[in-house]
ZAMARGU-4260 file (C-alpha; in steps of 0.2 Angstrom, whole numbers, plus 5000, padded with zeros to 4 digits):
<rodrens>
0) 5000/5000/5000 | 5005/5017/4996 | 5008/5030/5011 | 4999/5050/5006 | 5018/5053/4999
5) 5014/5040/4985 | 5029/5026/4992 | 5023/5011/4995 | 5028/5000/5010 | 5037/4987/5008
10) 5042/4975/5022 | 5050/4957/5026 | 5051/4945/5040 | 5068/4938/5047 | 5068/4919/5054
15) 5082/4912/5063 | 5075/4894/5055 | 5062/4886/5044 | 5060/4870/5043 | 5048/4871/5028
20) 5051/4886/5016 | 5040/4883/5007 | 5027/4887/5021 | 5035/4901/5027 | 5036/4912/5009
25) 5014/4908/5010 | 5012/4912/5025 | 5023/4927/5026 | 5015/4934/5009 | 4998/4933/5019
30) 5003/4939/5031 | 5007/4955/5019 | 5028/4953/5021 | 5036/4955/5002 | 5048/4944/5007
35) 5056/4931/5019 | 5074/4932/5026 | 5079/4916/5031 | 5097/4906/5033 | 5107/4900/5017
40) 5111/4883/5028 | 5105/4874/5040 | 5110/4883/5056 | 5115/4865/5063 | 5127/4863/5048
45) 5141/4869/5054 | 5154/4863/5042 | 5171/4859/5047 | 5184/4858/5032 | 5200/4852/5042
50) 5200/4842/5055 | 5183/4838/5069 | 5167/4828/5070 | 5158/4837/5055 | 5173/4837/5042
55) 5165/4820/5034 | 5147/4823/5040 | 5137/4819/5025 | 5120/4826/5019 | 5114/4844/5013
60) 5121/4861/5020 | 5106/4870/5013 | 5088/4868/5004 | 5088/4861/4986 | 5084/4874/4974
65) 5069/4866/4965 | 5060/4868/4981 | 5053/4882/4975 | 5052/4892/4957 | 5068/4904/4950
70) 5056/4918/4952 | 5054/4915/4966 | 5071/4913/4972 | 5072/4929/4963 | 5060/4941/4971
75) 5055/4933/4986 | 5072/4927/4998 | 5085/4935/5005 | 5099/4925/5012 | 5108/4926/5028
80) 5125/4921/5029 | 5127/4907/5046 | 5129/4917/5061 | 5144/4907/5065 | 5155/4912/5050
85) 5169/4922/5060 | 5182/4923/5046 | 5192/4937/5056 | 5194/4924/5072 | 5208/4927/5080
90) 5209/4906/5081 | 5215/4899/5065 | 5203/4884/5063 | 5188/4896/5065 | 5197/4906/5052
95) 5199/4892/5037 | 5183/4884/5040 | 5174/4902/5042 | 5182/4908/5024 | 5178/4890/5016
100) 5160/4890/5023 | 5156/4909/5018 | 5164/4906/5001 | 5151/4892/5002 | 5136/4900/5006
105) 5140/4917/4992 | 5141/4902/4979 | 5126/4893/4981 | 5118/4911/4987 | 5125/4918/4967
110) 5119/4899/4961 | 5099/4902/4968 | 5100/4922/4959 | 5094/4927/4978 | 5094/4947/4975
115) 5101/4950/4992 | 5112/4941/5006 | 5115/4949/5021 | 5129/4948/5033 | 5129/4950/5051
120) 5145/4966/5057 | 5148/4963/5076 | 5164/4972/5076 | 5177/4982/5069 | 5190/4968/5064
125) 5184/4964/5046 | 5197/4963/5033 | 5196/4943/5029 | 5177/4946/5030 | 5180/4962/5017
130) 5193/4953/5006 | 5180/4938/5001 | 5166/4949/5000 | 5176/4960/4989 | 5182/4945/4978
135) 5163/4940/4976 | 5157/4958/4970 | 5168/4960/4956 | 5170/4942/4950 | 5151/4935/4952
140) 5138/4939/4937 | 5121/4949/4941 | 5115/4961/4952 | 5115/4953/4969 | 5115/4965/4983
145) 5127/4962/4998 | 5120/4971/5013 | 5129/4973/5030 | 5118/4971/5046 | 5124/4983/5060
150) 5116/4989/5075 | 5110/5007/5075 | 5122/5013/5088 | 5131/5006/5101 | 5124/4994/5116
155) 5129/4985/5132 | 5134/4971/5133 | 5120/4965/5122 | 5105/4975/5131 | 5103/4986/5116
160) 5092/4998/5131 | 5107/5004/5138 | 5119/5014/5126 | 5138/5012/5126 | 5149/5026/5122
165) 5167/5017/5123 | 5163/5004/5111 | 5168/5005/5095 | 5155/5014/5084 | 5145/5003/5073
170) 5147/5017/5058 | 5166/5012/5059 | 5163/4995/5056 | 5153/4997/5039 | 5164/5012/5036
175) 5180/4999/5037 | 5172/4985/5029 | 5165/4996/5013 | 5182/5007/5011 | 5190/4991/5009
180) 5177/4986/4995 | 5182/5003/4987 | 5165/5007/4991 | 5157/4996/4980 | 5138/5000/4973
185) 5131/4983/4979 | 5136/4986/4995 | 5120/4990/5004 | 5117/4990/5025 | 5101/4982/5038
190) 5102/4994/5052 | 5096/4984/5066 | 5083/4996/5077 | 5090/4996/5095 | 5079/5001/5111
195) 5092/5012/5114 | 5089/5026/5102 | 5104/5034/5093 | 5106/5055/5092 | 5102/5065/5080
200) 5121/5069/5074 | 5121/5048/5073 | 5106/5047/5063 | 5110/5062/5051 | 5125/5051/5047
205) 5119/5036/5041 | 5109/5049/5029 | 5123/5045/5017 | 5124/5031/5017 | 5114/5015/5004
210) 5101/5012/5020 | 5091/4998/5010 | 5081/4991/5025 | 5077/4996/5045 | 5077/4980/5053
215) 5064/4982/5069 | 5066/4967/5082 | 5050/4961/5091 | 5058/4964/5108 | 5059/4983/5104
220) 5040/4984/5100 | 5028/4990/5118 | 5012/4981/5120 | 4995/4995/5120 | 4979/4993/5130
225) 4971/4979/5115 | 4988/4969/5116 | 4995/4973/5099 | 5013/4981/5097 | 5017/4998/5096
230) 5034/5007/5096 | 5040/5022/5106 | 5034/5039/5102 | 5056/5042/5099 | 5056/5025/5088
235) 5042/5032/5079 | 5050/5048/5074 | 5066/5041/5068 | 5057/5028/5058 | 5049/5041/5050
240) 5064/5050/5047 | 5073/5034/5039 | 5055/5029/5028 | 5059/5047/5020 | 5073/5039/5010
245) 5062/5027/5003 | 5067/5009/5010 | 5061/4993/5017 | 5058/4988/5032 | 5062/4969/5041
250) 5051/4963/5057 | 5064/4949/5067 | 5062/4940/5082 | 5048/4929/5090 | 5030/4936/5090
255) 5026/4943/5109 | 5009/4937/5107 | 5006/4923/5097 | 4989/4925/5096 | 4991/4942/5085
260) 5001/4936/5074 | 5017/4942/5064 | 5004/4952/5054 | 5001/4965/5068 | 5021/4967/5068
265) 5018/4971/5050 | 5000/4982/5050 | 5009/4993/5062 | 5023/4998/5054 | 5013/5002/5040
270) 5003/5011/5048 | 5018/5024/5053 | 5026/5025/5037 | 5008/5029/5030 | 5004/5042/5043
275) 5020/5055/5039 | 5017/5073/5033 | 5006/5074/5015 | 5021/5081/5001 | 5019/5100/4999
280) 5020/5106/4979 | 5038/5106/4980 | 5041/5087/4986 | 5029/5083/4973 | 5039/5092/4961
285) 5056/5086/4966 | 5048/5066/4970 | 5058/5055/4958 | 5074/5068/4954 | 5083/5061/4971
290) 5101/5059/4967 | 5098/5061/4950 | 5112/5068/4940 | 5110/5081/4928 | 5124/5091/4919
295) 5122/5110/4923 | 5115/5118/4907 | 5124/5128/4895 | 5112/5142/4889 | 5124/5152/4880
300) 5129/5140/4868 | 5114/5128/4866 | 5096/5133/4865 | 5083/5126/4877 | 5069/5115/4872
305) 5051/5119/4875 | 5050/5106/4888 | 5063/5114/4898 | 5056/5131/4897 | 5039/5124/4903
310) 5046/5117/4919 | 5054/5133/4922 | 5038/5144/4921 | 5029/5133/4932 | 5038/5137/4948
315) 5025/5147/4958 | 5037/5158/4969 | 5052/5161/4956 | 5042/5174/4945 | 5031/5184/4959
320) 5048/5188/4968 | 5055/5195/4949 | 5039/5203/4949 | 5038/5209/4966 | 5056/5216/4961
325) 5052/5225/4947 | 5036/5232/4955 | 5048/5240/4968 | 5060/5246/4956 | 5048/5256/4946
330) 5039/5261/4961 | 5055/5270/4968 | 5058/5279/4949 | 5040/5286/4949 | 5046/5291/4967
335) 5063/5298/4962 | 5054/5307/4948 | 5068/5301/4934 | 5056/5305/4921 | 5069/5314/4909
340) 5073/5300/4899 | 5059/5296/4886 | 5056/5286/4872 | 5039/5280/4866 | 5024/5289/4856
345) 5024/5304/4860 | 5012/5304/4876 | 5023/5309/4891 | 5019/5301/4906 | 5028/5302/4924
350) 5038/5288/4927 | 5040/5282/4911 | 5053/5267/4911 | 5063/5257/4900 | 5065/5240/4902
355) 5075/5226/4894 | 5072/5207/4898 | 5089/5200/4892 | 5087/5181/4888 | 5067/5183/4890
360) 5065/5165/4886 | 5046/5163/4881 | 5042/5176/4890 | 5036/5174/4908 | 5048/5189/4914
365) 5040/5201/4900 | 5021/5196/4906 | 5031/5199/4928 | 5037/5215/4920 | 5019/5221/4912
370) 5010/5216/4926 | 5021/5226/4937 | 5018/5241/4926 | 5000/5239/4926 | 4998/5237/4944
375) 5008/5254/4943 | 4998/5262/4930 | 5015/5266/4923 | 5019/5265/4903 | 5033/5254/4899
380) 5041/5251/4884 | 5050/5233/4885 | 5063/5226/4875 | 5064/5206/4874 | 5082/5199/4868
385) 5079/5181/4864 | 5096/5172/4855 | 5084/5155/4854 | 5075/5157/4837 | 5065/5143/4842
390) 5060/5153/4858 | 5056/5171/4848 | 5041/5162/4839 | 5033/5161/4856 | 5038/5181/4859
395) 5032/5186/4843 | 5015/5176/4845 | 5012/5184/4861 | 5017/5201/4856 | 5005/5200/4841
400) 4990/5193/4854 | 4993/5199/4869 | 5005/5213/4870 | 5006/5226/4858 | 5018/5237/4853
405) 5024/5241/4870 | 5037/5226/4867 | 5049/5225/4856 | 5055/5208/4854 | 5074/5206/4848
410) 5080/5190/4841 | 5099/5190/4845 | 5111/5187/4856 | 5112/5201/4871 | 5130/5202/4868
415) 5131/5208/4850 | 5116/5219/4850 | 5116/5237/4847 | 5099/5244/4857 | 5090/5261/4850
420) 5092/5267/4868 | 5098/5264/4885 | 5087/5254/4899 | 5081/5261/4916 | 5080/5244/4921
425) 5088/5227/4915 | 5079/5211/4920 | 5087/5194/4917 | 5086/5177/4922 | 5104/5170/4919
430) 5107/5161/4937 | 5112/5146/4937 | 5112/5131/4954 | 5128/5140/4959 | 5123/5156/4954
435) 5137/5162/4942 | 5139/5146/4934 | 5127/5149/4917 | 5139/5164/4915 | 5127/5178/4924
440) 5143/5189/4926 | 5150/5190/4909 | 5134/5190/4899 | 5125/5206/4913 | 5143/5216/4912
445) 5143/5216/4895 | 5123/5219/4894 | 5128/5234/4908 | 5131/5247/4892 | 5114/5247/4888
450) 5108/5254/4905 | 5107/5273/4911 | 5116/5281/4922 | 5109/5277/4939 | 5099/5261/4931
455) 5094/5246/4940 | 5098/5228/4935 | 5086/5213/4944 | 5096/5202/4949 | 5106/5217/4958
460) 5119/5204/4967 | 5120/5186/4969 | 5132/5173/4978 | 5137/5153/4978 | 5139/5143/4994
465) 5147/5127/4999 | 5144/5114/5010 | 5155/5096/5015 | 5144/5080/5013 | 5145/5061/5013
470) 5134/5051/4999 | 5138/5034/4995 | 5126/5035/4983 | 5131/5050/4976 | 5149/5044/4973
475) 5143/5028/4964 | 5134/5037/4953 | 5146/5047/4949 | 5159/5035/4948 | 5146/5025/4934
480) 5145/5042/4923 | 5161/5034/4919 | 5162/5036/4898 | 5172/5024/4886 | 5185/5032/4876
485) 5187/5047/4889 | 5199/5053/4903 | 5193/5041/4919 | 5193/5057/4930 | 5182/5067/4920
490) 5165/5061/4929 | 5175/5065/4944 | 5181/5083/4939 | 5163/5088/4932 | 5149/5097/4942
495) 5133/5090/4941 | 5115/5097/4946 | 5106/5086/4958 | 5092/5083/4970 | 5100/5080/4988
500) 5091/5065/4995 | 5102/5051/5000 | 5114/5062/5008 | 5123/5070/5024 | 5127/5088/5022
505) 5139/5089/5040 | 5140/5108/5040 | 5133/5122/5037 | 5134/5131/5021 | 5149/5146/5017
510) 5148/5160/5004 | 5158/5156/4989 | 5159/5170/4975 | 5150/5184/4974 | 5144/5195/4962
515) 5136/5213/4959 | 5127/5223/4943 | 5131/5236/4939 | 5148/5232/4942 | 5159/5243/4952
520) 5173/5241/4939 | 5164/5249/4928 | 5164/5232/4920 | 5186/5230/4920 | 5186/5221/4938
525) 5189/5201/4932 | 5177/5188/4935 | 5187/5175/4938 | 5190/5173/4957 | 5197/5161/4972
530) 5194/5156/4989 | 5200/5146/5004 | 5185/5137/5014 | 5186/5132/5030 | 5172/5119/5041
535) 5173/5108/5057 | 5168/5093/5056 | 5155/5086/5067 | 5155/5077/5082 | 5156/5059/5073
540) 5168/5052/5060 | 5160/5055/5046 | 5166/5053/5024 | 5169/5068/5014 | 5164/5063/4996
545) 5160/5081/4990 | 5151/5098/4991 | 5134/5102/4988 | 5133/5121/4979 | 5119/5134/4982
550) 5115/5154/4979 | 5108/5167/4986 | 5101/5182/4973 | 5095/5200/4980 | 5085/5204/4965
555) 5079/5222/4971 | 5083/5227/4989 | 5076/5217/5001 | 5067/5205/4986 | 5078/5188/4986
560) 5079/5172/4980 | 5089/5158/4989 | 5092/5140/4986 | 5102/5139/5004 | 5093/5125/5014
565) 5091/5137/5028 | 5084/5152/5018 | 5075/5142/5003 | 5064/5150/4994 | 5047/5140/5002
570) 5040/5131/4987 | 5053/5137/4972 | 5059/5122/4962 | 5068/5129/4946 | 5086/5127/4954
575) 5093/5111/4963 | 5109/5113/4971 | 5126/5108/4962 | 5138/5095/4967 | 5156/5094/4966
580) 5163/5077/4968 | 5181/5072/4975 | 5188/5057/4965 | 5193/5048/4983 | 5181/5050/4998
585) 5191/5057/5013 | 5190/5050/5030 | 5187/5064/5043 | 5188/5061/5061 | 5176/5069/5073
590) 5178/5087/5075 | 5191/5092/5063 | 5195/5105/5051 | 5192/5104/5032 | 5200/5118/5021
595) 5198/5116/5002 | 5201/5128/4987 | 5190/5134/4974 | 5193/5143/4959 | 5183/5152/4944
600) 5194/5154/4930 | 5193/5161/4912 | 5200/5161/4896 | 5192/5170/4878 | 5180/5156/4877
605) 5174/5147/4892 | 5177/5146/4910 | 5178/5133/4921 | 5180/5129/4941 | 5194/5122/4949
610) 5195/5113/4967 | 5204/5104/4979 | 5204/5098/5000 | 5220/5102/5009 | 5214/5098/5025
615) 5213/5084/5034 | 5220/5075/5020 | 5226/5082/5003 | 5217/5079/4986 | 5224/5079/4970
620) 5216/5096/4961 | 5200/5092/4952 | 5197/5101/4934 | 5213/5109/4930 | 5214/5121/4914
625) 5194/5114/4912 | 5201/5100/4905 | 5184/5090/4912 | 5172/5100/4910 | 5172/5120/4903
630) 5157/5132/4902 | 5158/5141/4883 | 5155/5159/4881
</rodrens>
């Protein structure tokens, strides 16, 4: 069943043992589980390849696979790797018969097509564990998943109620165990619920990481007045929070009350992921984007298609701030009385402006821009400067319907055209997801000739933030962009727009570049710039496997724009941030201090960004001379 954010809820049972399996997959799948988790072997077979009383023990180690069909095999099983497979025991025997038993198990695991195995972490020491499971993910065939099974955080002793803080941090197991797979993309974790509940800071963190299933053990669950199971109000709240990132969910353990039935376990977890906030118009918009990598458009040197436009002039907050912003600019020429400059038909009117919509696109700034005047009872005449010839029939048609001759629409591009007079106000919608970065500075200093003396340009300044984050997913996905033929680092060394989701941004964002129209310089000051970042770290080890980019734009005075998750614009979807990647994730101990570089550089025809970490660990610099990845002027 689908929860009121259109996910549906998808849930297994874990059992220690089943006798019959093919039971157990009916009754679980009437019970309304999706699928079972049950043992590869028999957890009596404890196989002994050496020497010992089970070395010549005849019979089957696990259930013969035409007990049930391939598709089901397929779709409905995931196996657990035996409980007793140690293969980083300290004791040699354990350690042979572990590494042949677990070799074992992933054959006949790979040999049924299961989609998924999981493996039990009850500790840091890993490195057998991670050298055979690293062998079996780049040599076996398919898609089979791997996923490590951790506890949440940290417990005592076993009683996961009381919480341990010298123990070894569960996150630094996986995080020792997947480095050593070189982060491999089918690589997934469990995390097992504990009745300890982990902090915030903890939870934030394992945001980044491939979370493909919470596992809830029945002994966490409370019992309410009508005997059914019920979670904590805090286990409640975090499951909520981990749902959000769209995974399954596992019920283990024995039923409290037999008489209700694993299916109680299962109707109440659905009911909480089905009871979390209804999406708002922008998580509807944004719903299927998550980690979705786009390359940054290029405006000034490819034309958008119609489809691109549309999405873009159905953001409900993007336009009433423009037109908010030019309302408040004409406002204050009325006020000001800068009447002298006139150009129109004849009939002088006070507070007559001029206004030129560079890149007007199909024209939803000319229609802010009118409105504004109208609401003003103001004459405008409006110049719309449209490069895209494709875009300039949709001008002309609206200019020959609705508007008039009060717009004059100009098919070229702004920076070669020669206007019949100078502009009071220059509107334009050039930002890019890191503001600068679809070449806002060089196109609007070079458009700045065509305003007066004293003119306004909307956007009036705009700046680029940057913050760390860890993203598993993210790094993958990168590291797949991956093209034949082509420098290996280029995925690496390119920015990519993107929906944030499976994601942890560890500290907040910093101000980047900045820049301001009409230009101080008087349009000789350089764009190109540099700057030395500097975060802490947060109170946890954490990954560092790039920066997420933002902007901020003041269009007119106190009229902004802002794509920072702390000022976002409520409800405006044309921009999702930017990413940088690092070709390497970094390890960053708790608390520590992360410098890195960044650089906007230029040459006669394109510009690109440069950047590299300094601090705690040096990376190679990412992008240098654009040999990756260029913006053309």
């Amino acid at each position: 069943m689908a929860d009121n954010q259109g996910r549906r809820f998808s849930c297994g049972i874990d059992f220690f043992h089943v006798p019959d399996l093919r039971v157990a997959v009916t009754s679980a799948t009437e019970a309304g589980f999706d699928f079972v988790c049950t043992p590869i072997s028999h957890p009596r077979c404890k196989r002994e390849f050496i020497e010992g009383p089970a070395r010549n023990r005849g019979g089957l180690f696990a259930v013969p696979d035409a007990l049930l069909s391939g598709q089901e095999w397929s779709s409905s099983i995931v196996g657990k790797i035996s409980p007793w497979i140690l293969p980083d025991s300290v004791d040699e025997a354990t350690r042979y018969n572990s590494e042949k038993a677990l070799n074992q198990e992933l054959s006949y695991a790979s040999h049924l097509s299961l989609p998924a195995i999981t493996v039990q972490l009850n500790g840091g020491s890993v490195a057998r564990l991670a050298s055979i499971l690293n062998s079996y993910l780049n040599t076996s065939l398919g898609h089979q998943q791997v996923w490590i099974q951790v506890p949440l955080c940290a417990t005592n002793n076993g009683n996961d109620a009381v919480r341990d803080t010298a123990l070894e941090d569960p996150w630094g197991w996986w995080n020792t165990l997947r480095s050593m797979c070189s982060f491999h993309k089918r690589l997934g974790l469990v995390l097992e619920v504990t009745q300890a509940l982990p902090t915030d800071v903890e939870i934030d963190r394992w945001f980044g990481e491939p979370i493909k299933c919470l596992s809830f053990p029945t002994s966490i669950f409370r019992t309410n007045k009508k005997g059914y199971p019920v979670l904590s109000r805090g286990h409640q709240e975090m499951a909520k929070r981990f749902f959000k990132l769209r995974i399954q969910s596992i019920v283990s353990g024995n039923c409290q009350d037999p008489t209700k039935g694993s299916n109680s376990y299962f109707q109440y977890l659905e009911h909480v992921h089905e009871n979390q906030p209804p999406l708002d118009d922008y998580q509807k918009f944004v719903r299927g984007y998550g980690d979705y990598l786009q390359w940054p458009l290029q405006p000034l040197m490819d034309n958008l298609d119609s489809q691109t436009y549309e999405v873009f002039e159905k953001d409900p907050v993007k336009y009433a701030r423009y037109e908010e912003a030019i309302y408040l600019a004409l406002l204050d020429r009325i006020e000001s009385n800068h009447n002298e400059t006139y150009y129109g038909n004849g009939n002088n009117s006070i507070g007559f402006s001029v206004v030129m919509v560079l890149g007007a696109g199909r024209g939803p700034l000319v229609k802010a821009t009118l409105r504004a005047g109208y609401s003003l009872q103001t004459k405008l005449t409006v110049y719309a400067i449209e490069k895209n010839p494709n875009a300039v029939i949709t001008l002309q048609n609206l200019k020959a319907v609705e508007w008039g001759d009060q717009v004059t629409v100009v098919s070229t591009d702004m920076r070669e055209w020669e206007p019949p007079c100078k502009a009071d106000i220059i509107v334009s919608e050039l930002l890019g997801s890191f503001g600068d970065n679809e070449l806002s500075p060089e196109c609007l200093d070079g458009a700045m000739k065509y305003l007066n003396e004293g003119g306004i340009s909307i956007p009036s300044k705009y700046s680029s933030y940057l913050s760390p984050f860890s993203s598993s997913k993210l790094y993958n996905e990168v590291r797949d962009c991956r093209e034949k033929d082509r420098h290996p680092l280029i995925s690496f060394e390119t920015p990519f727009v993107v929906h944030l989701h499976n994601v942890h941004i560890f500290s907040d964002p910093l101000e980047c570049f900045s820049f301001s129209h009409p230009n101080s310089g008087s349009g000789s000051r350089s764009n190109d710039r540099y700057i030395c970042l500097t975060y802490q770290s947060p109170s946890k080890d954490t990954v560092l496997t790039g920066f997420a980019g933002y902007f901020e734009a003041i269009l007119y005075k106190n009229v902004t724009i802002s794509t920072v998750p702390e000022r976002h614009s409520e409800g405006m979807f044309s921009w999702f941030p930017i990413m940088f990647p690092l070709r390497e994730p970094i390890y960053v101990k708790a608390e520590s201090r992360i410098d890195v570089h960044f650089w906007r550089k230029s040459s006669a025809s394109k510009v690109w960004y440069e950047w590299c970490v300094t601090n705690p660990y040096i990376s190679g610099l990412h992008n240098p001379n654009g040999r990756s990845y260029t913006i053309g002027l």
